[in-house]
C-alpha positions as CSV (number, residue, x, y, z in Angstrom):
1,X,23.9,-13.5,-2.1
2,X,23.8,-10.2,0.1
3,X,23.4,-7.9,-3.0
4,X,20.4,-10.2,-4.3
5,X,18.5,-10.2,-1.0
6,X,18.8,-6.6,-0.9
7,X,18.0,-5.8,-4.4
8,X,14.7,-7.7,-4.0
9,X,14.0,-5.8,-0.8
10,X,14.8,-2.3,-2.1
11,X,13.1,-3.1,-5.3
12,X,9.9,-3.8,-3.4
13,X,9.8,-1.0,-0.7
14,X,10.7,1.9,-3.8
15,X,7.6,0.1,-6.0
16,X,5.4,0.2,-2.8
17,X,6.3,3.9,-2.5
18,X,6.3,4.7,-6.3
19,X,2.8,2.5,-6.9
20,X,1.1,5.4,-4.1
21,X,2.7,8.1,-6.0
22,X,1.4,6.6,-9.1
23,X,-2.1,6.2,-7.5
24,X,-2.3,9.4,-6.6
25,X,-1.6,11.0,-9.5
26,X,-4.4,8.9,-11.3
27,X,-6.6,10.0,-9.0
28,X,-5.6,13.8,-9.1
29,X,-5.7,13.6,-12.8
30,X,-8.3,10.8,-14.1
31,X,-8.2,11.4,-17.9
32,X,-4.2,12.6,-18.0
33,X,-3.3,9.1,-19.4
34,X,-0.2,10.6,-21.2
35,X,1.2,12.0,-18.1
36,X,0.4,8.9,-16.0
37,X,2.1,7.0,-18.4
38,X,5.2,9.1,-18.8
39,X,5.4,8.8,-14.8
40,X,4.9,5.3,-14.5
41,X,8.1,4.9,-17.4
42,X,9.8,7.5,-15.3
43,X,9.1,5.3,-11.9
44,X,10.1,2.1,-13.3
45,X,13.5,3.5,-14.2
46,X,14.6,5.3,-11.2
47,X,13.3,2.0,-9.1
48,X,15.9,-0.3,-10.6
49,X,18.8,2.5,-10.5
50,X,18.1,3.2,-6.6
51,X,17.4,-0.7,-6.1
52,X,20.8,-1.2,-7.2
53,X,22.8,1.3,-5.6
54,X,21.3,0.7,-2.1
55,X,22.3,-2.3,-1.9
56,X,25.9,-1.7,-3.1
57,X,25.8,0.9,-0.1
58,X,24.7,-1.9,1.8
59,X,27.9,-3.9,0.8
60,X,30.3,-1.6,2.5
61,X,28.8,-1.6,6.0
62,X,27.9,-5.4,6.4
63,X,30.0,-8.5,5.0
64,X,28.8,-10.3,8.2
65,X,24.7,-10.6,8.3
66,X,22.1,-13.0,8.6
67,X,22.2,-13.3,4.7
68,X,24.6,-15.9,5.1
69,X,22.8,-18.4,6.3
70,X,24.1,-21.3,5.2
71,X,27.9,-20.2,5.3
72,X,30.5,-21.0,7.6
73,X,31.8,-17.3,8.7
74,X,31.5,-16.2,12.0
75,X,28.1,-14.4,12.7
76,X,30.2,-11.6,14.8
77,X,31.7,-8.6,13.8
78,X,30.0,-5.4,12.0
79,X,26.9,-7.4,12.3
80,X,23.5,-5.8,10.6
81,X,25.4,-2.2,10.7
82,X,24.4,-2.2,7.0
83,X,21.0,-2.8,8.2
84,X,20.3,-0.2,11.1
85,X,22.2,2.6,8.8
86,X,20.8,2.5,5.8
87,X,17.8,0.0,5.1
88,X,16.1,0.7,8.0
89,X,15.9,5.0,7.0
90,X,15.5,4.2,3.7
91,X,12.2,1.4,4.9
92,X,11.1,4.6,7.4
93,X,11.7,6.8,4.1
94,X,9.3,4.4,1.8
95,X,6.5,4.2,4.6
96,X,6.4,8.3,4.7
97,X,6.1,8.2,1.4
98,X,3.3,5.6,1.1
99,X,1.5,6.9,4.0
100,X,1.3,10.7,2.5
101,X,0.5,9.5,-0.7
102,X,-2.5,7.7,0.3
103,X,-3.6,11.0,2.7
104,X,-3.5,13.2,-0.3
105,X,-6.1,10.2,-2.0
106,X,-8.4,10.8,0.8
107,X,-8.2,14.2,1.1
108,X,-8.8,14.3,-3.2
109,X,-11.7,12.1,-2.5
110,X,-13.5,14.1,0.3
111,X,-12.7,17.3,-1.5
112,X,-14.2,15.8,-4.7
113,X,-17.4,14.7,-3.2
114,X,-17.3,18.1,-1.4
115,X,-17.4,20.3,-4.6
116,X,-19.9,17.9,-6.2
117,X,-22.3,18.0,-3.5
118,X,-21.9,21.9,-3.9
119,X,-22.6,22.0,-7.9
120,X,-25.5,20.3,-7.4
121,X,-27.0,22.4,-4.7
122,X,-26.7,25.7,-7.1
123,X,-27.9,24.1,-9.7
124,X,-31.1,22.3,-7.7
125,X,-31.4,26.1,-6.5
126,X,-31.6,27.2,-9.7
127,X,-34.0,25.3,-10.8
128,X,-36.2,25.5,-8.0
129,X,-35.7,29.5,-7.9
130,X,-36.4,30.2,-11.4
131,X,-39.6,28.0,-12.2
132,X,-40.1,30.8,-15.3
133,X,-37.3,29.2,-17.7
134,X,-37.2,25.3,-16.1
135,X,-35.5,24.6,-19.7
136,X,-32.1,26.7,-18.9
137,X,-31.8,25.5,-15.9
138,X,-32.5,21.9,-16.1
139,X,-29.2,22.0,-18.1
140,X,-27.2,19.9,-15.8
141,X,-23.3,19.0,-16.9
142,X,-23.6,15.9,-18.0
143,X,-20.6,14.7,-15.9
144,X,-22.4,14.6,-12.9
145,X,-25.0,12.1,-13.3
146,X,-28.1,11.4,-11.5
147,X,-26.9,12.4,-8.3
148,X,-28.2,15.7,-8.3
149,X,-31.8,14.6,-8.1
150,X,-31.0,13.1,-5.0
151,X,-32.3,14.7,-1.7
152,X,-29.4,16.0,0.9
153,X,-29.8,12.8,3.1
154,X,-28.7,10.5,-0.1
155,X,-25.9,12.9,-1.2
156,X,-24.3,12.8,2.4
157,X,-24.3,9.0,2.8
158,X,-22.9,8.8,-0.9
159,X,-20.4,10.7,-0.2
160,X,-19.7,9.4,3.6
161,X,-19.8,5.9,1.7
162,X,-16.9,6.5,-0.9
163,X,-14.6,8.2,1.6
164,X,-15.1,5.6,3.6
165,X,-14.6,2.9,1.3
166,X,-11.1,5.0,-0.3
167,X,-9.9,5.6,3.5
168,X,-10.3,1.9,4.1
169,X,-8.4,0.4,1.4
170,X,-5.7,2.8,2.0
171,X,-5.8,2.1,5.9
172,X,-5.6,-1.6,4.9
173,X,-2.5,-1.0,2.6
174,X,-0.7,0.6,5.2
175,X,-1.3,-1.3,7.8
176,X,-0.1,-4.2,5.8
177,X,3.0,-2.3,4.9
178,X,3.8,-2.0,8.5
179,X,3.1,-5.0,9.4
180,X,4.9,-7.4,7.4
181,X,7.9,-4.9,6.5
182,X,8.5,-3.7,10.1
183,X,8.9,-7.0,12.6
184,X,12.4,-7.4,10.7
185,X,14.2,-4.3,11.6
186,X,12.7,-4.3,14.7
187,X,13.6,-7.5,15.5
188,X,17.7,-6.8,14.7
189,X,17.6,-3.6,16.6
190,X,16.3,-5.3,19.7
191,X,18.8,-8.4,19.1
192,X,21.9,-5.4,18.9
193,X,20.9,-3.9,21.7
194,X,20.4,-7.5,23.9
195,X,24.0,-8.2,22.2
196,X,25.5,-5.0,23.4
197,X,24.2,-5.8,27.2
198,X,25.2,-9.5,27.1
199,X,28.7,-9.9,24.9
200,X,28.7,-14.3,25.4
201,X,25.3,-15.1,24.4
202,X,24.5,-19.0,24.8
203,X,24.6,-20.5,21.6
204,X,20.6,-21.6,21.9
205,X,20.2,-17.8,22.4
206,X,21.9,-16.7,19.2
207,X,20.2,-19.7,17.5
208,X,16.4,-18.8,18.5
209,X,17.2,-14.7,17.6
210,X,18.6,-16.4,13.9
211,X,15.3,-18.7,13.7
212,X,13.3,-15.7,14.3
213,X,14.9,-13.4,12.0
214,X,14.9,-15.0,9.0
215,X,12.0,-16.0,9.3
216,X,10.7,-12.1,9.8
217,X,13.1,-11.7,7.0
218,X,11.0,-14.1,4.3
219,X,7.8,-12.6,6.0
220,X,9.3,-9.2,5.2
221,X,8.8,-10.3,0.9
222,X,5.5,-10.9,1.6
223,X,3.8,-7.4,1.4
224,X,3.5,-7.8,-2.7
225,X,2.0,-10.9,-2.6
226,X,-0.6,-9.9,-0.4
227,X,-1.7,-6.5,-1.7
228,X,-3.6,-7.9,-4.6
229,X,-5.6,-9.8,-2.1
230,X,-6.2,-6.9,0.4
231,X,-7.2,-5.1,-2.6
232,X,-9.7,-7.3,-3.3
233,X,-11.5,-7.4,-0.1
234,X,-11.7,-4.1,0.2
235,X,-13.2,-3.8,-2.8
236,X,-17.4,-4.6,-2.5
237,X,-17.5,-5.4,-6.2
238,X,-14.8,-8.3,-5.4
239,X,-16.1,-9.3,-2.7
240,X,-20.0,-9.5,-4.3
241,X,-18.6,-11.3,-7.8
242,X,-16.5,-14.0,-5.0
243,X,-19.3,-14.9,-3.1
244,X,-21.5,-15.2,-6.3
245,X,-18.2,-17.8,-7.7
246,X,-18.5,-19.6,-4.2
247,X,-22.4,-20.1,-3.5
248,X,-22.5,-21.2,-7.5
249,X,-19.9,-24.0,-6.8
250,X,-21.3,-25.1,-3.2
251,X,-24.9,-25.4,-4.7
252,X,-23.1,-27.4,-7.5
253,X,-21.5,-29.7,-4.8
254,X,-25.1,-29.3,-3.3
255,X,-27.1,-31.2,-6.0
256,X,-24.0,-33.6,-6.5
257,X,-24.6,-34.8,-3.2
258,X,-28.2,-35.3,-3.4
259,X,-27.7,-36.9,-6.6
């Protein structure tokens, strides 16, 4: 039972740490699809082999945890030592990991806009310099699009706008990393410490602190569920093609009605 629960929750923190590694390098290197795949293989891998051998840590530090719910041994003793020593550095470990990961996509993304914005100023200048041979220098690369015709104004909100958009959705994953992965340990170190001051407890006391905490323990699982979602709403494309689904079906209900 104790090496399930804490396979599922080291699974999920190492493929929340190995998914911004995975992003990053996607974004570093857009048409490297070999090497993104051989990375992802790699990722997959090394997640299940660490998944398992954290929790086998785990094992030798805490027989006595919330875990066991619905078993009849005593709640005292070593307590969530297994916990504070080793998931708790190893969750602190993960979130450094996700959190630089995402920083180095923003920081890819202002310095991409950055060097685009500069291309297209030589070549405009070009252009605009040499009006004797307009065909040589109206050769733009082809990667660059349209936005080179645009005037300075334009280019500085497009590229405000994408930064913005990229630090958002990584803002909202971390945020939501944090906040349904860090009430748990939080919760045990705070129940330790009330423990240490108070060694007899009243049994409603101990009963509320084991409410709470598995319940911030099931909450804790939740963080894959709902990054799909915050995904989504971070995304304006999403969120446009949504609201498109849910006007089409209220104007159905609509002309239901007035039938």
């Amino acid at each position: 039972q104790l090496f399930i629960h804490h396979l599922t929750i080291s699974g999920q923190l190492l493929s929340f740490a190995s998914v911004g590694y995975e992003r990053y390098h996607t974004v570093s290197n857009p048409f490297d699809k070999e090497k993104v795949r051989k990375i992802t293989h790699f990722l997959v891998i090394n997640i299940w082999l660490l998944a398992i051998l954290i929790p086998a840590l785990e094992l030798q530090f805490s027989p006595d945890t919330i875990d066991f719910a619905f078993c009849t041994r005593s709640m005292r003793g070593t307590g969530h030592l297994g916990i504070l020593f080793i998931m708790l550095p190893f969750g602190f470990i993960c979130f450094l990991f996700v959190a630089y990961f995402y920083a180095r996509i923003v920081w890819l993304v202002r310095k991409h806009c950055k060097n685009v914005n500069t291309t297209c100023r030589k070549y405009v200048g070009v252009a605009i310099g040499n009006g004797t041979d307009i065909s040589n220098a109206s050769e733009l690369p082809s990667i660059y699009g349209e936005v080179c015709v645009l005037d300075s104004r334009n280019r500085s909100l497009g590229k405000r706008k994408i930064e913005a958009e990229t630090a958002k959705r990584s803002f909202f994953v971390i945020v939501s990393f944090v906040a349904f992965t860090l009430p748990y340990p939080l919760t045990i170190i705070i129940e330790r410490i009330l423990n240490h001051t108070n060694h007899q407890p009243q049994p409603d006391q101990k009963s509320l602190w084991f409410e709470w905490e598995y319940c911030l323990n099931l909450m804790s699982l939740f963080s894959s569920a709902f990054n799909p979602i915050i995904y989504g709403l971070a995304n304006r494309q999403f969120r446009n093609a949504f609201n498109k689904i849910c006007h089409r079906y209220y104007r159905r209900y609509k002309s239901r009605d007035y039938i």
